[in-house]
N, C-alpha and C positions, 0 to 999 in steps of 0.2 A: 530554530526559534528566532523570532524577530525583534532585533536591538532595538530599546527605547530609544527615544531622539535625543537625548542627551550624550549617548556614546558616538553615535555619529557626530557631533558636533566636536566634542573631544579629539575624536579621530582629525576628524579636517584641521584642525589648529594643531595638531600636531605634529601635519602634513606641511601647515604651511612652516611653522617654524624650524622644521627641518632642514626643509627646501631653501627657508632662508640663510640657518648657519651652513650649507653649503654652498651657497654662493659667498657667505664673507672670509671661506677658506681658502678662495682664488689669491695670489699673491698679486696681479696685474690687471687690470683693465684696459682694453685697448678699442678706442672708437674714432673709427673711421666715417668721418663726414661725406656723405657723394652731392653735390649738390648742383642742381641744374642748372647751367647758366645760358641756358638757351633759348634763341629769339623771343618767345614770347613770355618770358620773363620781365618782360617790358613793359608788359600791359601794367594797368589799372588795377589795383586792389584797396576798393575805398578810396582814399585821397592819395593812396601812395602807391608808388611801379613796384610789383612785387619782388623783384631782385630786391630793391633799396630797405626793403621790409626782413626781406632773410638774411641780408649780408649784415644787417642792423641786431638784428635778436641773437644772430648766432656771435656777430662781435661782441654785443653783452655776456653771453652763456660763457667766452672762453674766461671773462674775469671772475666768474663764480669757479668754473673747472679749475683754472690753477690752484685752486685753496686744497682739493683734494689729491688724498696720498695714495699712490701705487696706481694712477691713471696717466696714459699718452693720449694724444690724440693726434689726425692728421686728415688732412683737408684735397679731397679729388674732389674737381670741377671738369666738367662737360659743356659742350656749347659755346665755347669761350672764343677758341682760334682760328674758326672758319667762318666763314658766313653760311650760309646756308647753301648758296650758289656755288657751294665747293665741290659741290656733289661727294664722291665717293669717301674725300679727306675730309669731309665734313662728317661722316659717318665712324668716323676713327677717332672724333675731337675730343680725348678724353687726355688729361693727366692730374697724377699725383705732384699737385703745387707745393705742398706741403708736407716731408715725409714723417713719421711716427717719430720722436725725440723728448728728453727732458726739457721742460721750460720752453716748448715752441708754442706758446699761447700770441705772443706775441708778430709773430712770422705771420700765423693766421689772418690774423685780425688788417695785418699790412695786407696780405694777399685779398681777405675780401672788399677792401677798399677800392682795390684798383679794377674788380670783374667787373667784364664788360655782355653783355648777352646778345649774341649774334650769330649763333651756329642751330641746330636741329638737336633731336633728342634720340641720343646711342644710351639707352639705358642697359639692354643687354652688355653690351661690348663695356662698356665703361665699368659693371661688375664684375664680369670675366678679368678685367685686367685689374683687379684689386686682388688678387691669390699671390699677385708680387709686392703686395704695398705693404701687407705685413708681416714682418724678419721672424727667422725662426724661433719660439720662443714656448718651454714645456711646461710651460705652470702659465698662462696669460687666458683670458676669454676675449675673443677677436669679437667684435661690431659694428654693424654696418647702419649708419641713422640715413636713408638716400630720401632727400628734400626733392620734388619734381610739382612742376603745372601742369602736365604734358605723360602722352603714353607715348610707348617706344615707335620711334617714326624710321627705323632701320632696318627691318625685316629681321631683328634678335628676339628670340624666347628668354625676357628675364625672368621666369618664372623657372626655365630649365638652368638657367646659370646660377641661381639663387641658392635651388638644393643642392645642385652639385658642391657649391661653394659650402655647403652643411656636412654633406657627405663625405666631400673629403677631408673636414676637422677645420678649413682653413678660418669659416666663421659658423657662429652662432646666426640663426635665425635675425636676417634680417628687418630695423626698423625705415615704416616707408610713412612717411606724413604730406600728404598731399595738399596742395595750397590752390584752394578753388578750383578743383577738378568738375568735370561734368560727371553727371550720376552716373551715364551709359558707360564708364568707361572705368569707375571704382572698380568694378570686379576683376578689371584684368590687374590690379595691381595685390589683391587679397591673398594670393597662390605665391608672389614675392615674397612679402612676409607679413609683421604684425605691422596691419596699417591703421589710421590715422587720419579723419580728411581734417581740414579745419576749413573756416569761413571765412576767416578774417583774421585783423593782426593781433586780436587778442585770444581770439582761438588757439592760433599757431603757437603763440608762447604759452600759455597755459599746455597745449603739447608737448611743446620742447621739452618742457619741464617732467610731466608724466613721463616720456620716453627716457629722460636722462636718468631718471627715479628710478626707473626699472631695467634701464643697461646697469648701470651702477650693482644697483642693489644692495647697497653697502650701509644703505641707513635706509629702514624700513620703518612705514606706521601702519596701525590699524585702530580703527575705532570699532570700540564694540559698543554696541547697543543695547542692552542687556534686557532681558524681559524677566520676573519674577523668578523664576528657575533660575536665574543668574547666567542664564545662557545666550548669545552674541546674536536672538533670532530677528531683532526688531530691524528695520532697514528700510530704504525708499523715502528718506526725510532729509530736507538739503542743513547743511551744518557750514558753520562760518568760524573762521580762524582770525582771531586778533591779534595783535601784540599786546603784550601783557604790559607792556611799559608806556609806550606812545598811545595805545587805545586804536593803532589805525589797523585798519582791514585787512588781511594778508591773503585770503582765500575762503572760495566759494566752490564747496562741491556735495552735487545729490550723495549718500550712501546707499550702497548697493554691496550685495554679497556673490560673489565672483565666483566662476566656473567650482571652484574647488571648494562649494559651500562652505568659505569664510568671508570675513568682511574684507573689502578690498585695499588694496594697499593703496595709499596715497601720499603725492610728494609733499614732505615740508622742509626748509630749510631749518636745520639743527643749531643754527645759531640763534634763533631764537626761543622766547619764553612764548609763551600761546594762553588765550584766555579761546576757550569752547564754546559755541554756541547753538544747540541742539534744536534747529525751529519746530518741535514738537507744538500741542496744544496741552496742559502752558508748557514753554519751552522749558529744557534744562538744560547743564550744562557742567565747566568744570571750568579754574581757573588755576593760574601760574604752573602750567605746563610743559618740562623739560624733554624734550626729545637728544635724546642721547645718541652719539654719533657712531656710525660703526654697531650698530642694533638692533634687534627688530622690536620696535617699541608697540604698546597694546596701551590704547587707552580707553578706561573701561566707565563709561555712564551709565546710570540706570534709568533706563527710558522704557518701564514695561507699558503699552496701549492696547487699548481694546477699544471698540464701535459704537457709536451711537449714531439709531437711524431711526428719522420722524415719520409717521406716517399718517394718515387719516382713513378711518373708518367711512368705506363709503367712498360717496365723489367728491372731491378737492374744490370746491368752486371758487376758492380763492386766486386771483392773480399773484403768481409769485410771493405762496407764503413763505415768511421766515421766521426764524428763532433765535434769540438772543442766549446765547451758552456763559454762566459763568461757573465759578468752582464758586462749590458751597461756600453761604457765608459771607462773600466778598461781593463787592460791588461792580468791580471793571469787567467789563465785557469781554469776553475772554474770545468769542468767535460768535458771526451769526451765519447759522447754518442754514437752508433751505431745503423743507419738507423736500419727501423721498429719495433726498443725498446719504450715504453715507462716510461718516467722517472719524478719523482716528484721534482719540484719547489719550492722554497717560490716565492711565490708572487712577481707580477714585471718585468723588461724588462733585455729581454738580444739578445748578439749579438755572432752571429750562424758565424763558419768560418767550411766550410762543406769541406772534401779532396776531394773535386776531380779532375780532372784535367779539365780543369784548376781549379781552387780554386775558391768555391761561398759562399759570403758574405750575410748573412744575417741580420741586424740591426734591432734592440729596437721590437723582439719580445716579444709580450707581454703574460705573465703567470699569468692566474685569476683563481679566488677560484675554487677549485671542478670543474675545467674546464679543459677539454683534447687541446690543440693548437698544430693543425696540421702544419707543414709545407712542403708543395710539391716541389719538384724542378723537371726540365724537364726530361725524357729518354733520357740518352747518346746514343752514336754510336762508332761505331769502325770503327778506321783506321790501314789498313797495311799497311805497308811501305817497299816497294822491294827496297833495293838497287843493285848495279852492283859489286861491294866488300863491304866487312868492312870499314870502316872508323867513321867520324866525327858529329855524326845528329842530330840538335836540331829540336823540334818542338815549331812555334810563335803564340799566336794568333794576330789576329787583334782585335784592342781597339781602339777607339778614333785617328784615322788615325797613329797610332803607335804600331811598335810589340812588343808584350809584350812573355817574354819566359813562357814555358809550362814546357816542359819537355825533357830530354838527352838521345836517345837511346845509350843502350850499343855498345861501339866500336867492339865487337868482332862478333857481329850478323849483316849477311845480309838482313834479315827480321825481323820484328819484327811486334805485335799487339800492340795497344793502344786505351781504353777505353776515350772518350773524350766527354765533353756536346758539345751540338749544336754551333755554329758558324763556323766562316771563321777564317782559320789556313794558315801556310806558312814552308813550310819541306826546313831546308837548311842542304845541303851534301856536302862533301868531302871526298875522300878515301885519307884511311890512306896511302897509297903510294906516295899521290901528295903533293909534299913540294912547290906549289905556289899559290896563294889565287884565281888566274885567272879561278885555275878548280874547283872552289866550283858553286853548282849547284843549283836552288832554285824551288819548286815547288809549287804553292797554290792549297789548295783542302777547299769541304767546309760538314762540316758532319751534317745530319739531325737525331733528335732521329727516334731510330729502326732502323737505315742503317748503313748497311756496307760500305765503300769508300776503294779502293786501289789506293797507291800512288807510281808511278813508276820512276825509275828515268834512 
């Protein structure tokens, strides 16, 4: 018999918070930095030489790291001691600068000051000789964050040293963040481990950050997005993290629900309060927000959405029709949509003012869960309009035994087209040469969708 989808959903959060208090049963963390210091580290990245970008982010990262308990870390650099022209010793240039210790934040940070990048890229070999960088230790989770511009230029398979280093307990599944790689050559690093590219220097830290979230693991979020069922299904809408205090910006990210159909974990820093921002259509959200340290924290919005999609009856002959969406009632323009798009709602009624001409009001449509709400409106027609000169031309409709205005052809044309829905209209003229009201002239026509009409005067 086939479980409803709510048990499956149960299930995965169940899955994930499992997975999570096992990982905060580890006593130790231990991550080891591999980082590339080789020639072309040198280059350009945006205004800055990419070394001076990562020696920079990661000497930031080590004053966040020391705040947290029961974490080492220690720093192997490559590329550093040979030049390239070393040949063979250039292929060997790898060492542990900095070994795994209490309180060597500091150590690091002097070591990445002084790297210089002048050697080739031993990505293999410099992994293989990490199996001695960290001491023996029976409660610890080992990790490898390896920072590179570059594929292996030494003739090593670090995809084979990578698992071996799995296989035989010494690490966990390597993290590999790639700093302006070219596309062709992404794939050879995918088989390494969980990789990473970034673009640039705000890419890379906003990485840094997810990769340290997830070696860690030690303070977990999620946002649920809750749909009417009260279940986590809603997702694919970008959300924004304030401070609760300052009002300033902390983080920008799409949500998305992750391999193990839950919502994905994302990094925040637990020292602070958080006000949410959910850019649904209208948005919602949540404020004064504690993320607790040491957790797997769930924070729960109710963001249930369902569709709304415009359409037209017939042929469109509108250029780039559009539609002004508000929630019932209120005045502010909530979104304007464009005929044949469809667009996600939260839940609830709203009222549709669609361009056309004349202007069609649509009230208290209603948007339900996981539901697409169609709305039709008729096929226009077209009217031409000959005049005998240039002059003065409004177009009326008729409403309720009274004209109501449409629309003002340009004065400087004696013809014109206009796109109009169905009903009964009224073309009043005057050329611009008649300075008396006696010569204005009035014509009614009436346009049916799919027809053309000309109106001559």
């Amino acid at each position: 018999m086939k479980q409803p989808r709510k048990y499956h959903y149960i299930i995965a959060l169940l899955f994930g918070l499992l997975l999570a208090q096992h990982t905060f049963s580890q006593k130790k963390t231990r991550i080891l930095f591999v980082l590339d210091a080789s020639q072309s580290m040198l280059g350009k990245w945006g205004s800055e030489q990419k070394m001076k970008v990562a020696t920079s982010l990661l000497s930031n990262l080590m004053d966040s790291l020391q705040t947290i308990e029961n974490l080492e870390v220690g720093l192997r650099v490559y590329g550093h001691q040979y030049s390239v022209a070393a040949g063979n010793r250039s292929c060997e240039d790898t060492k542990l600068e900095v070994p795994f210790s209490a309180n060597n934040y500091t150590k690091i940070k002097t070591k990445l000051n002084g790297l210089y990048p002048q050697g080739t890229t031993p990505i293999a070999y410099s992994l293989e000789q990490t199996k001695n960088d960290f001491p023996s230790c029976n409660n610890c989770r080992n990790i490898i964050i390896l920072i590179t511009d570059g594929i292996e230029e030494c003739d090593g398979d670090p995809c084979a040293v990578a698992l071996a280093l799995q296989k035989n307990g010494v690490t966990l599944k390597p993290f590999v963040i790639g700093m302006g790689l070219d596309v062709d050559i992404i794939d050879a690093f995918k088989c390494v481990g969980t990789f990473y590219q970034t673009t640039d220097k705000e890419s890379f830290e906003n990485i840094l950050k997810v990769v340290i979230s997830q070696a860690m693991n030690n303070t977990t979020v999620q946002v649920n997005l809750l749909d009417q069922s009260g279940l986590p299904t809603e997702t694919d809408v970008n959300m924004t993290f304030y401070d609760h205090h300052s009002k300033a910006m902390k983080y920008n990210f799409i949500h998305t629900i992750n391999h193990r159909g839950v919502p994905d974990t994302i990094p925040l820093d637990p020292a602070f309060k958080y006000d949410l921002q959910v850019h649904t259509l209208p948005e919602v959200g949540k404020d004064s927000i504690v993320i607790v340290p040491g957790k797997h924290n769930i924070i729960a919005v109710d963001a249930p959405q369902g569709q709304l999609k415009l359409l037209m009856d017939g042929m469109n002959e509108y250029d780039n029709l559009k539609c002004i969406v508000r929630q019932s009632g209120k005045m502010k323009t909530l979104y304007v949509q464009n005929f044949e798009e469809t667009t996600r709602y939260i839940t609830g009624n709203y009222d549709l003012e669609i361009l056309t001409l004349p202007r069609m009001y649509v009230n208290d449509v209603n948007i339900k869960q996981s539901h697409t709400t169609k709305v039709f409106i008729p096929e226009p027609g077209i009217a031409t309009v000959f005049l005998p000169s240039n002059g003065v031309t409004s177009i009326f409709e008729y409403k309720n035994n009274k004209l109501e205005w449409v629309y003002n052809m340009s004065r400087s044309n004696d013809r014109e087209t206009v796109v109009l829905q169905p009903g009964k209209y009224k073309a009043v003229y005057r050329g611009n040469g008649s300075k008396q009201v006696i010569y204005s002239k009035e014509k009614d026509f009436t346009i049916k969708s799919g027809t053309s009409t000309q109106v001559r005067f």
